[in-house]
N, C-alpha and C positions, 0 to 999 in steps of 0.2 A: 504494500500500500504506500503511497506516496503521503508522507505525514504534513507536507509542503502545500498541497492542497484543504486541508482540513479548515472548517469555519470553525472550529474550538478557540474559547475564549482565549486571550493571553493572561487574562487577570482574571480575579477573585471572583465567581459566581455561586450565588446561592439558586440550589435546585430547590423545588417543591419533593417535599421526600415522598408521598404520593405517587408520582409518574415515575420515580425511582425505581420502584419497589413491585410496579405494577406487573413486570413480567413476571416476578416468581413470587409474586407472594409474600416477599420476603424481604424485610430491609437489609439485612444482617449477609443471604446469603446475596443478593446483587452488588454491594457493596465488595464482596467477596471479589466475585466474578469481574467487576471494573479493576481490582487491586489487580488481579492475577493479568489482567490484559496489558494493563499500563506498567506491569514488568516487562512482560513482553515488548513490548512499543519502547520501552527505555533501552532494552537492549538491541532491538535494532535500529535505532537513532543512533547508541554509544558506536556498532561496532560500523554503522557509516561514516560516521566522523571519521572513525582511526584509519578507517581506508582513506577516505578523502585526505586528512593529515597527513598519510604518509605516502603521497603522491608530492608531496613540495619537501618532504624530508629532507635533509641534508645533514651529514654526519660530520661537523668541523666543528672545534670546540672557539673559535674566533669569535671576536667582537662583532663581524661584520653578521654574525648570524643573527643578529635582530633585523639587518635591513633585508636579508634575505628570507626571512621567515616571516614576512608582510603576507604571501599570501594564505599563509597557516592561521595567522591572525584575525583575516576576513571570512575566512571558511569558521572560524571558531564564534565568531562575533553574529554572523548566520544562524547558526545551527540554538545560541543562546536566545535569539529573539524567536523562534519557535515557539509554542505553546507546548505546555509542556505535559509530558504522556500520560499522567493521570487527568488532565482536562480532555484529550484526545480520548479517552479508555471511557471517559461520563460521555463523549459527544456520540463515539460509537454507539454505546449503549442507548442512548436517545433515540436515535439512529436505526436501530435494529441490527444493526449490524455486527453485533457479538453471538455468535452461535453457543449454546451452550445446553447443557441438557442435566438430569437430575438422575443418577443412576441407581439413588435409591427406589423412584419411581420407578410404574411397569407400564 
């Protein structure tokens, strides 16, 4: 999924806990379920940063590696003004877009 496209907030929003809760029933376990996605979603943000970061890598221990690691800098500045994975993981979940099932049920 392209996290780059998402309309999730950048900032602090308060849900109705109501439409929260509405698919299962449950506050406790959807809460659950956005936790475990917005891990998900953190680690794949984290492990495209490290790809994208280490495509301008450069291995010298020089002074001049601040001017050359200008564009490590914009790629990191980027990826900071994102919103951030547990607002993506609520938007999904808004959304329907989190598949998820109860295997206690039958």
């Amino acid at each position: 999924m392209d996290y780059k496209e998402t309309k999730a907030p950048v900032s602090t929003v308060t849900y109705n806990k109501e439409v929260i809760e509405t698919p299962t029933d449950n506050i406790y376990e959807a809460i659950s379920i956005i936790a475990k996605r917005a891990t998900q979603i953190n680690s794949d943000l984290k492990k495209e940063l490290i790809d994208k970061l280490d495509e301008f890598a450069t291995y010298n221990d020089s002074l001049e590696e601040v001017f050359e690691n200008k564009e490590q800098i914009e790629v990191s500045k980027f990826y900071e003004r994102l919103p951030k994975p547990h607002a993506i993981a609520v938007e999904e979940w808004l959304e329907e877009k989190i598949y998820f099932r109860n295997s206690d049920k039958k």
